[in-house]
Structures are given as C-alpha cells and as structure tokens.
C-alpha positions as CSV (number, residue, x, y, z in Angstrom):
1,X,30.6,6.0,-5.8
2,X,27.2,6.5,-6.1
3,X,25.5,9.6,-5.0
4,X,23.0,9.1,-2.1
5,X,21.0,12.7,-1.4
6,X,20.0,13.0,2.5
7,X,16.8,13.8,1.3
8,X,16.1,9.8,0.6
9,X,17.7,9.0,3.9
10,X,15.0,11.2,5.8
11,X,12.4,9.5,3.8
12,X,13.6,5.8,4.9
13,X,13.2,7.1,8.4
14,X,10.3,9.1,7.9
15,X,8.2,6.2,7.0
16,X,8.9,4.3,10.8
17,X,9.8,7.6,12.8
18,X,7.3,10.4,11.8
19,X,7.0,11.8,14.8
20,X,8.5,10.2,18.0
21,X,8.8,7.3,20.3
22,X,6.3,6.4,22.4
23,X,7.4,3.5,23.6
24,X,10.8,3.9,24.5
25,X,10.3,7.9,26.1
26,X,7.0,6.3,28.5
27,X,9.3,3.8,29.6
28,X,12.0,6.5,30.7
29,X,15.1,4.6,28.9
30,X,18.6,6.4,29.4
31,X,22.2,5.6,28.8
32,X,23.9,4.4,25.8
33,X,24.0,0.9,24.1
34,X,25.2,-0.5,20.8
35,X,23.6,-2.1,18.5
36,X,25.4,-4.6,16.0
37,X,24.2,-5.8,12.2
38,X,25.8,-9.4,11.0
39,X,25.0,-11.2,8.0
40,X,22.6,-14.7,8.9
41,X,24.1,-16.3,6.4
42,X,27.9,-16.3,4.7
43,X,28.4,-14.3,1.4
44,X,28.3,-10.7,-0.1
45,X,26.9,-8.1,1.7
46,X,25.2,-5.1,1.5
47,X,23.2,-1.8,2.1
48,X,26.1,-1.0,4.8
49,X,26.5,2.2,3.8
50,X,23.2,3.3,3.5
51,X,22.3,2.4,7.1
52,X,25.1,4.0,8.6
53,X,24.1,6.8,7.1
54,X,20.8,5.9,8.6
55,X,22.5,5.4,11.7
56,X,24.3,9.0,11.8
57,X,21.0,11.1,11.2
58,X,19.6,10.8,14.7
59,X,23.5,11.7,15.7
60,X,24.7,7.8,16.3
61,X,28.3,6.8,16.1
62,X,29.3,4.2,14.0
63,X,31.8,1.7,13.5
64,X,31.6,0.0,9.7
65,X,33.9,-3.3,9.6
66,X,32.6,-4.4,6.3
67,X,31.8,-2.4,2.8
68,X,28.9,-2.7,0.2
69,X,29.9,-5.8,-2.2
70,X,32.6,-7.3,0.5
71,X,32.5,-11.1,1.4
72,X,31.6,-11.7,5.0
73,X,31.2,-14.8,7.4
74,X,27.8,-15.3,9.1
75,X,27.8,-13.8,12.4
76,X,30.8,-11.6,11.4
77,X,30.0,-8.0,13.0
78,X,29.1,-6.2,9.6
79,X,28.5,-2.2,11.5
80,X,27.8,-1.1,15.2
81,X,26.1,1.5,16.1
82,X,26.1,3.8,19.5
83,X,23.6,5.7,21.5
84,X,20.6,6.3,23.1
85,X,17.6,4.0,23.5
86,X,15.4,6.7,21.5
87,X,18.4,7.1,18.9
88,X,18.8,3.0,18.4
89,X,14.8,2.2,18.2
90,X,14.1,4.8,15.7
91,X,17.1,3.6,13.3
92,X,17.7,0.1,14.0
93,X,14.9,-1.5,12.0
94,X,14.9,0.6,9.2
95,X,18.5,0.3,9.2
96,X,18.1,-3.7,9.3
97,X,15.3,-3.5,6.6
98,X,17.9,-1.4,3.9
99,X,21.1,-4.4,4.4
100,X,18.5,-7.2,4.3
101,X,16.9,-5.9,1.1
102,X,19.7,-4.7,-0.6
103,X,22.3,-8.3,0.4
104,X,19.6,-10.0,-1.2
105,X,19.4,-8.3,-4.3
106,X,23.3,-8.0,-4.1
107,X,23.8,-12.0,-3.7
108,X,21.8,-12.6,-6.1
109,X,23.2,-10.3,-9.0
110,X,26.4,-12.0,-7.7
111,X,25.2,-15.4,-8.3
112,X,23.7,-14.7,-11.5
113,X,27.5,-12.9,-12.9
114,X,29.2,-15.4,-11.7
115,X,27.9,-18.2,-13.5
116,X,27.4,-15.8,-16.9
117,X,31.2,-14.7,-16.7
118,X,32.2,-18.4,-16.1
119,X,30.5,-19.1,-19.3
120,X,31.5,-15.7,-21.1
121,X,33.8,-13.9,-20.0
122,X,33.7,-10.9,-21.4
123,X,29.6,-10.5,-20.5
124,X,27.6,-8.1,-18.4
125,X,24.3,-8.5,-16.5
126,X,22.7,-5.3,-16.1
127,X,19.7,-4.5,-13.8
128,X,16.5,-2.6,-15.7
129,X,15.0,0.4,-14.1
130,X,11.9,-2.1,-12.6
131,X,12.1,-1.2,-9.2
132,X,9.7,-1.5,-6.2
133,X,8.4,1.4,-5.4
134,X,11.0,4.7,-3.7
135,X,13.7,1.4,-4.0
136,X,15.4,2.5,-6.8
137,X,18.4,4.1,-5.0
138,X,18.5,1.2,-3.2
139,X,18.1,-1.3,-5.7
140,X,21.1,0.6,-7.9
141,X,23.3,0.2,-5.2
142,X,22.6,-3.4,-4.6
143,X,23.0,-4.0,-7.9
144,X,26.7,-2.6,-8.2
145,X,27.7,-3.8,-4.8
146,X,26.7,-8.0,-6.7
147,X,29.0,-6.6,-9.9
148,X,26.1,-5.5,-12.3
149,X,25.5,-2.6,-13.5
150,X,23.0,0.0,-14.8
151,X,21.3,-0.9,-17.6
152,X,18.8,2.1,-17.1
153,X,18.5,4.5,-14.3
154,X,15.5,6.1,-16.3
155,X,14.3,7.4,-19.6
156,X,16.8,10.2,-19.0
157,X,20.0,8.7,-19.0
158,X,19.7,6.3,-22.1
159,X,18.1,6.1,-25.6
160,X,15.6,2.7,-26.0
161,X,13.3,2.4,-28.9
162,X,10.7,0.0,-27.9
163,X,7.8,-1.0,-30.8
164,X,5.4,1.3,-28.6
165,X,7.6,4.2,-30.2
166,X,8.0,2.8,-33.5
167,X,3.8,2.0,-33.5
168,X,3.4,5.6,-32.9
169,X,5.3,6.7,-36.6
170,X,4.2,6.4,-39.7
171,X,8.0,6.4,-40.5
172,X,10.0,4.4,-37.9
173,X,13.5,4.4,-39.6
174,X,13.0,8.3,-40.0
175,X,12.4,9.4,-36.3
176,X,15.3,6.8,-35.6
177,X,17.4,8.3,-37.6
178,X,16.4,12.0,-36.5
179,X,16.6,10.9,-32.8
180,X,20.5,9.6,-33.6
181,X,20.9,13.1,-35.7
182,X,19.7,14.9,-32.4
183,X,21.8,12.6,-29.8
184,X,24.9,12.1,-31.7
185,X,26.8,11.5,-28.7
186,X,24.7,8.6,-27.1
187,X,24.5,5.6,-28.5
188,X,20.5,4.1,-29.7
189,X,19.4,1.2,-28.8
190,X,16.5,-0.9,-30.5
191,X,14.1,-3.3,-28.8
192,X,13.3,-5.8,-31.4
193,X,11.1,-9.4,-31.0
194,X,12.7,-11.3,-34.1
195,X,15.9,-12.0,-35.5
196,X,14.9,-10.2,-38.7
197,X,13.7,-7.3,-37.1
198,X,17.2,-6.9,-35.2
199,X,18.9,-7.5,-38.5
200,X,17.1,-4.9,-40.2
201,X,17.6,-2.3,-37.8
202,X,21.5,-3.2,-37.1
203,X,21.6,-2.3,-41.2
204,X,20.5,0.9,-40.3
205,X,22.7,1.7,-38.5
206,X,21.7,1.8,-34.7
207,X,24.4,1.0,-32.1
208,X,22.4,-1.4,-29.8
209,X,20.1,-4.2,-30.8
210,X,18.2,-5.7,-27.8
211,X,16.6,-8.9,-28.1
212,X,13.2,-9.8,-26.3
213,X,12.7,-13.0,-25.2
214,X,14.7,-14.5,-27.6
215,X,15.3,-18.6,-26.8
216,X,19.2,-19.1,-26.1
217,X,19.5,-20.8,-29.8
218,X,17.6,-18.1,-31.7
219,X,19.6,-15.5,-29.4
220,X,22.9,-17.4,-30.7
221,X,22.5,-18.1,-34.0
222,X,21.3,-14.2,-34.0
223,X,24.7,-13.0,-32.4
224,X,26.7,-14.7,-35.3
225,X,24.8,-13.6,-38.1
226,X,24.7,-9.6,-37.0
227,X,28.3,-9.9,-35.4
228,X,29.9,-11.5,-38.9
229,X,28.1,-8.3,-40.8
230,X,28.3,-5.6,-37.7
231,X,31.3,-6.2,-35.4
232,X,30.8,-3.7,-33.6
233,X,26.8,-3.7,-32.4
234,X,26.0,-4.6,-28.8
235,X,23.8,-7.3,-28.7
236,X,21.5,-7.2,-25.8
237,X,19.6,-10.1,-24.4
238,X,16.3,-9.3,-22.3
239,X,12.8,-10.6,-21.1
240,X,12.8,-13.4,-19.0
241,X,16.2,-14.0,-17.7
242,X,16.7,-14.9,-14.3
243,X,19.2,-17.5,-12.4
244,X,18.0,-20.5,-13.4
245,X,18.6,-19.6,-17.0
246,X,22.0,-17.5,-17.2
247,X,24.2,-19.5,-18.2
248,X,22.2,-20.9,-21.3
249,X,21.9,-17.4,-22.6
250,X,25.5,-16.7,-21.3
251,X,26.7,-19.4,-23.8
252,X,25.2,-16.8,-26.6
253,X,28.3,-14.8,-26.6
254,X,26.1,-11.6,-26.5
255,X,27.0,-8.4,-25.1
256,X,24.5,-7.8,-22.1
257,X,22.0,-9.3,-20.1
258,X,19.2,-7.4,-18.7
259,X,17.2,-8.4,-16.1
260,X,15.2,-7.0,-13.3
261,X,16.2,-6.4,-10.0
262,X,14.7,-8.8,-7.9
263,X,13.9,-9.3,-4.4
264,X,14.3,-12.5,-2.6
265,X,11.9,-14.7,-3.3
266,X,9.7,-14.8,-0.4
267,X,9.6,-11.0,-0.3
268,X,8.1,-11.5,-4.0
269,X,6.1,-14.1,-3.0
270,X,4.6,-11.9,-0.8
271,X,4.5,-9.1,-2.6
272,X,2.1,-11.3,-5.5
273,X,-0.2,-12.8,-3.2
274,X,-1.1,-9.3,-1.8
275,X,-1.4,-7.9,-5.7
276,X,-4.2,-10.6,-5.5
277,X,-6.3,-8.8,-3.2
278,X,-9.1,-6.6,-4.4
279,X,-7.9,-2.8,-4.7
280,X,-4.2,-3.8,-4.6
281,X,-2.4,-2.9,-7.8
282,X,1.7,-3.9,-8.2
283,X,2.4,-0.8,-6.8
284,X,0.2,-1.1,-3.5
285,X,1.2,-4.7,-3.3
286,X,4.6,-4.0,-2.8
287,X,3.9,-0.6,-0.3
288,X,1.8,-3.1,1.8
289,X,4.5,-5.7,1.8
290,X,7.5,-3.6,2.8
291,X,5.3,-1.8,5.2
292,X,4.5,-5.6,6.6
293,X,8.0,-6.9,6.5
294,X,9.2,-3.4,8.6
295,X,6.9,-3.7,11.4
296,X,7.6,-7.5,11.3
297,X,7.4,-7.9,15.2
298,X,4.1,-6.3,15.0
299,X,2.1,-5.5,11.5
300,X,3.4,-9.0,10.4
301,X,3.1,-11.5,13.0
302,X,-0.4,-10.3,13.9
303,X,-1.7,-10.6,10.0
304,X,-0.1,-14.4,9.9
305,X,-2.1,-15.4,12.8
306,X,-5.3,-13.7,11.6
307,X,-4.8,-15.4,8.4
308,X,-4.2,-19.1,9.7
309,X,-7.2,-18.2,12.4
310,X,-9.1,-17.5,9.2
311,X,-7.9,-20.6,7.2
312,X,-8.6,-23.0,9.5
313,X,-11.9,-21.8,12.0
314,X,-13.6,-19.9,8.9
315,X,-16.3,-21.7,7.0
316,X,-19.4,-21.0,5.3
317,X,-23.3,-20.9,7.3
318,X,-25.0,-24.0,6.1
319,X,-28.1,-21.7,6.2
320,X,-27.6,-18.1,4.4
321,X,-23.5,-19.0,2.8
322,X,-22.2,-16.0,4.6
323,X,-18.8,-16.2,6.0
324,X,-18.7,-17.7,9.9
325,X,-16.6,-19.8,12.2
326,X,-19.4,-21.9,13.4
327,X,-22.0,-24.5,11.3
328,X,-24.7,-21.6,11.4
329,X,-23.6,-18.0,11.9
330,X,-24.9,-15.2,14.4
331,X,-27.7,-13.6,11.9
332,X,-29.4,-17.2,11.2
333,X,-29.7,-17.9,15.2
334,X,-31.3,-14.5,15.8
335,X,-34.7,-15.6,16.8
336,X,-35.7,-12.1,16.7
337,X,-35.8,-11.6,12.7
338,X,-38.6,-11.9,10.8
339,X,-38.4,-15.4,9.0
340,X,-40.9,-14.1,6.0
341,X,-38.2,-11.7,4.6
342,X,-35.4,-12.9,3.1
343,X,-32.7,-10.6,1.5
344,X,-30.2,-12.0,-1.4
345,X,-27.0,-10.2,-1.6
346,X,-23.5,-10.5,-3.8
347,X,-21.1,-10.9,-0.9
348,X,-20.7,-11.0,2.7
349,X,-19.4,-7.3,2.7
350,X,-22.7,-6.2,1.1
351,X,-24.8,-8.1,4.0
352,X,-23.1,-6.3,6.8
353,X,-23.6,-3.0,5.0
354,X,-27.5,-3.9,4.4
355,X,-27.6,-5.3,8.5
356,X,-25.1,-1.5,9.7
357,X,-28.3,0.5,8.5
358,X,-30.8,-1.1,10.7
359,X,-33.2,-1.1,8.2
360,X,-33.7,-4.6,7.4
361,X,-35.7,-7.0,10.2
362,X,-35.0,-10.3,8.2
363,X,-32.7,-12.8,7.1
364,X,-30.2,-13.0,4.5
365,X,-28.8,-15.7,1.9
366,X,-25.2,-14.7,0.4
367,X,-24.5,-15.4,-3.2
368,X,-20.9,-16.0,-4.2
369,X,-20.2,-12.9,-6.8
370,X,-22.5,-12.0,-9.4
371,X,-23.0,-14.1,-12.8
372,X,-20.2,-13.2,-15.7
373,X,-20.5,-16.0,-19.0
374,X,-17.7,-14.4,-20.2
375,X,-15.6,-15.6,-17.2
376,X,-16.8,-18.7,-16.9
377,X,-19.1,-18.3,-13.7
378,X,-23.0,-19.7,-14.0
379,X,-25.2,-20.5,-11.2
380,X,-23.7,-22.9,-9.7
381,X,-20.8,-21.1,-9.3
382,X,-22.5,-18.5,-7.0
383,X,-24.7,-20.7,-5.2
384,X,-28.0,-21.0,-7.2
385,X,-28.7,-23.8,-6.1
386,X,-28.3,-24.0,-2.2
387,X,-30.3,-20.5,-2.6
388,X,-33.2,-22.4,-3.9
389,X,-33.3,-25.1,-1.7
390,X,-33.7,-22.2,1.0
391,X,-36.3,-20.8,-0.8
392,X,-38.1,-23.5,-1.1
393,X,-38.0,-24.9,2.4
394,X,-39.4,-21.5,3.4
395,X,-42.1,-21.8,0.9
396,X,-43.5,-25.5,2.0
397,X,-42.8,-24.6,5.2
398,X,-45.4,-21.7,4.8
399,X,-43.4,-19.1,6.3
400,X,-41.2,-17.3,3.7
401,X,-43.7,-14.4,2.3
402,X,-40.7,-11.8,-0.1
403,X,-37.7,-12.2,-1.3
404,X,-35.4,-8.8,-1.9
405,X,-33.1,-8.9,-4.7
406,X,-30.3,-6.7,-3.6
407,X,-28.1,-6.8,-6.2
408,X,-25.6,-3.8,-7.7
409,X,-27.2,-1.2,-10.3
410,X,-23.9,-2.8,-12.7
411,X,-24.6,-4.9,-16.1
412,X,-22.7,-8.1,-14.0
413,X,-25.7,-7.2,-11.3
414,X,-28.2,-6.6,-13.0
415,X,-28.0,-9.4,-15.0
416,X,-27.4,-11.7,-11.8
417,X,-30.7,-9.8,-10.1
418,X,-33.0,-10.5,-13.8
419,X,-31.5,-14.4,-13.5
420,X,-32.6,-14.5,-9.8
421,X,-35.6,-12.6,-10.6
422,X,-36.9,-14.8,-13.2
423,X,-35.9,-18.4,-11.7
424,X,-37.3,-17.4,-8.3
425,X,-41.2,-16.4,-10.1
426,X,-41.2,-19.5,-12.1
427,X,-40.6,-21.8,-9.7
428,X,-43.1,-20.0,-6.8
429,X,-45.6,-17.8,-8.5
430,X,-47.1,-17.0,-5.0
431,X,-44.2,-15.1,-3.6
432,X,-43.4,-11.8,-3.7
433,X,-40.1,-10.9,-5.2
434,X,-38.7,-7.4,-5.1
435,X,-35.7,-5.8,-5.8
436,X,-33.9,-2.3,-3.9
437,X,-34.9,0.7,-5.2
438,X,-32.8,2.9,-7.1
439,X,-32.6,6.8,-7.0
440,X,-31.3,10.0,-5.7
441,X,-29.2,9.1,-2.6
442,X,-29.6,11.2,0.2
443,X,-28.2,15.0,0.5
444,X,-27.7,15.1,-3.3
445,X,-28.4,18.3,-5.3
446,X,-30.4,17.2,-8.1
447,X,-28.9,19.2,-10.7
448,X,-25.2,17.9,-9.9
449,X,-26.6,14.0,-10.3
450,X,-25.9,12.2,-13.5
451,X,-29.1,11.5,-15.9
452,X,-29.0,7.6,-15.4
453,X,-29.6,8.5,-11.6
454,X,-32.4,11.0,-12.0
455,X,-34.3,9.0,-14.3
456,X,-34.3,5.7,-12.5
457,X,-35.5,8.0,-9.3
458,X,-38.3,9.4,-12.1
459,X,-39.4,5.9,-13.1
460,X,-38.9,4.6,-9.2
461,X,-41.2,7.5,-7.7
462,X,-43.7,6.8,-5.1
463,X,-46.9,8.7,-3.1
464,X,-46.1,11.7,-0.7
C-alpha cells in the first residue's frame, strides 16, 4: 500500500476548485446525480483510488468496482460517484485527469514488463525519480499498479554515485568507500559509462553497478564478465530504454531496467512543443500542458483553434515583414503616418511596444531576430534584403528622409544595429540614420543605476 497524505489530495483539487463554482451555483443546480469513470479502451487500469479519494473530499459517496493495476473491459464501469451538482463539477475532472494520467503510465509499465519478463524472467523494470512536476505520488503509484517498481523515490531513500560525485574528489574510491563505511546497511550503487569502469568499481567492492546507455551487446557481454567474477552484483541497465527496445536489453540477463516514467505520448508531445516556446523551461512546459489538458473543454480547445487560425490566415506584410492576416497589415495602410520616418525593429513584439507609447508618427520595417554568426543567422536570414529594397524605393521615390535603428542595447543587437548602421550609409549617404537613445529610464534614482547605464546617459546627454 502506498501512503497517499490528504495534503496532496487538497492540492489536486486546489488547482481546478480554489475557490467555488460559479457556474453551477448561478445556475441554481440541486438534487443528486452520479457520475461514472470507464476505461476508453480495454486493459489495466488505474489512478482509481486516488480519485475516489478525490471524490470523498467534497463529501461524495463512492462505489469502486475496479482496483489500481486490475484488467478491465472498455466501457466497464471502473467507480461511480454520488452527489450534488457543486460536489460532481468540482471533482469530476480532476478526478478524470488522475485515472487518465496514471492508466497510461500504468499500461505502459505493463507493456514494457511484460515483454522484458517474457525474455528474462527473473528481471525488473523500475521507474526513476523523473517526474512531471507535483506527479510524483502519482507517477509511483502508476508505476506499481503496471508491476514496476521504485527505482528511486529521491536522493533519500537510496545511495547512487553518479561521475558528478566522483568529479568532485580528488579520491573517488575513498569517499566510496567512507560513504559504504557510514551506510552499512544500504546497499551503493555506481553509475558508470564503460564496461571497464563498471569492472573496476564491482572490484571494489560496491553492491550495484549501473550501466549508462550501454548498447544491448556491450550490456551483455558486460553482465558475463562481472557476473563470472561477482555473482552476487546487481547489474543495472539505464539511459535510453523505452518500449521499443526492452526486450533487446531484456535478453542481457541483467538485474534491473530503469527507465523513466512516461506519459503517453501525445501528452509528451505536447509537453515538448510548448518547452519550445520562449520563457518555457521543462518544468513550465509541462505546468502549461497539464493545466491545458484539465480545462480541455475550455483552455484547450480555444488554444487549437487560435493556433490553426494562426497557421493558416497569418502571413507576413509584403511592405514592413510584420506579422498580419492580410497582403499589407493595418500600420502600412495608415495614411496618416508620416512616410519620411521609418523605424527598423527585431520583432513584431518590439513594434507594438514602440507604436503602445504613441511616440512614434511613422512607419515600421520588422527584421526577423537579430544577427548571431555563431548560430548560423546572416542577413538574409533576418530580412536584409527585403529591408533594403524598402529603403531604397523610399529613397528614389524622394520621400523617405531617417531611418531609426531600434535595436536592443545587447552584443546580438548591437552588432545587428552597427550591420544596419553601416550598410544603410554606404548605400544612401544622403539619409539620415539614427539609432534610440540610451540612458536613465524614467523614475530611476541615479545612485541605484548600474555604471553602464549612467555612463551611456553621460555620453547621450542633450541641451536643457
């Protein structure tokens, strides 16, 4: 049994129910109704018990016909659930979320066991403690309920040299053997990356030798060698294992394979397209998706068709290369702008910040990032040349008469703004090129502001 504090339960709910209902108390709903959870698809199940205890928080009664890690039919009634309208919408989908989450992990653990232990019998695939974020409980339990089992819970609960400890000694084998000294009751496990590394350290003694993304026929021939001199060390297999593979590393003979606890794979899909976005580490990536794929009937379904209306009406103005769903885009038809000033910003983002203060009475051309050699991106790449041909329409044309560089105070900007700078007075000697000014920003004590700041505002000053 594993230990599930009503502290984490609260939390689940916490997250969809902070406060209360609006929907369901402005419509007035009364009475009781049921609500009942079945699997879409035929196979192991789980997360049950979680949600019914989901379920009895708000003060539900529930009726579980099916436990974590049982077999059930699709469309089988899995748990039921009675009460109020208020009571079933604020449990329901965060009671739907923890069985869909947790039966996929759980199938999938199953599916990966099942083929290792029809290879090797005598195996064990164990899940590591890489675990979306506040999904560990969750993720444990799925994994147990599929027939894994812990391979760490944390850094508590089990001794694992990786090389990031051993880099950190000047005597490896010592603070090994001082940690086994200390711990004599657990067992120590070493991390190695070659077959002669885990040799070495099986001669010294340690209980555990876990192999990193060994091949299967290094891994094997490994597990003979060490098991002919050390019967009795635990060979480990980790790093890249996954169900396409298990069975090949199965056929090893080693002890354990670790591999993280996965999520199905659209859910990861999701989960690494949003780690794409700008600002969005792992961590937020996965809070964003979970948040997504809980308010499905709302969050989700209204970001898919902003996206597709995005992929398919948005395009770039022929004119300035900002972002619009049209040939030209509003700014370029505004017949009210000054055609003899023409501002050059990094990105769309930057332009609207530029036209939100008011301040500017011309028009704008968009570059697509800033310059970066080291990544590969020249001119071309952020629109040089369409930016010229502008230019030098409005030049012939005799109406373009500055051209504001407007580029980030960064090396990548700089550099971009000095490029810009330089091509733009070669080419048309006669027009005035300028860049923004740099200084002290508004409401800023000067004796709080970094030197950089207060000497460009020095070198930038101006009449009274």
């Amino acid at each position: 049994m594993l230990r599930i504090p009503q502290s984490y339960i609260d939390e689940l709910l916490e997250g969809d129910w902070a406060l209360h209902d609006v929907t369901t108390e402005g419509m007035g709903l009364k009475g009781e109704y049921v609500v009942t959870a079945w699997p879409k698809e035929t196979g192991i199940v789980a997360g049950i018990e979680i949600a019914e205890r989901v379920f009895k928080t708000v003060g539900l009664r529930t009726e579980m016909l099916y436990g974590d890690g049982d077999h059930a039919f699709m469309h089988s009634p899995i748990l039921r659930a009675w009460g109020t309208p208020e009571q079933l919408h604020a449990t329901y989908k965060v009671a739907q979320c923890v069985m869909e989450y947790s039966t996929g992990i759980a199938r999938r653990t199953h599916e990966m066991v099942s083929i290792a232990r029809d290879r090797w019998g005598r195996i064990q695939v164990a899940g590591t403690r890489k675990h979306f974020p506040g999904g560990k409980i969750l993720s444990i339990a799925a994994l147990r309920a599929g027939g894994g089992i812990i391979h760490r819970a944390g850094i508590s609960d089990s001794i694992l040299v990786f090389d990031q400890h051993r880099t950190l000694t000047r005597n490896p084998v010592h603070a090994v053997r001082r940690l086994m000294a200390m711990e004599p009751e657990r067992k120590v496990c070493v991390e190695v990356d070659t077959p002669e590394d885990g040799m070495f350290w099986a001669d010294k003694g340690v209980h555990i030798i876990q192999c990193e993304r060994f091949t299967p026929e290094v891994l094997a021939a490994f597990v003979r060698e060490v098991k002919a001199k050390h019967p009795h060390v635990v060979v480990n297999a980790a790093g890249g294992i996954n169900g396409d593979n298990v069975g090949d590393y199965a056929d090893t003979r080693c002890d354990v394979l670790v591999t993280s606890i996965r999520l199905s794979p659209a859910v990861e899909s999701l989960v690494k397209a949003l780690g794409k976005l700008p600002g969005y580490g792992p961590r937020s990536a996965q809070r964003a998706a979970f948040h997504l794929l809980q308010n499905r009937d709302e969050s989700l379904d209204e970001l898919a068709a902003a996206v597709e209306r995005v992929r398919r009406g948005v395009g770039r103005c022929r004119l300035c290369n900002t972002f619009t769903e049209g040939d030209i885009c509003p700014v370029c038809l505004d017949e009210e702008r000054d055609p003899g000033l023409l501002c050059v910003v990094e990105s769309t983002a930057d332009q609207m910040a530029l036209d939100a203060s008011l301040a500017w009475p011309g028009y704008y051309f968009v570059l697509s990032g800033r310059l970066s050699p080291v990544n590969g991106i020249g001119p071309a790449d952020i629109g040089m040349p369409l930016l010229l041909k502008r230019v030098g329409a409005g030049v012939e044309e005799g109406v373009l008469r500055e051209v504001v560089v407007a580029m980030s105070y960064t090396p990548e900007g700089d550099a971009t703004a000095y490029y810009l700078i330089d091509a733009l007075k070669k080419r048309w000697p006669q027009l005035r090129v300028t860049r923004l000014a740099r200084g002290l920003p508004a409401g800023i004590e000067i004796e709080y502001t970094d030197l950089s700041t207060i000497a460009n505002a020095v070198y930038a000053r101006r009449d009274a």
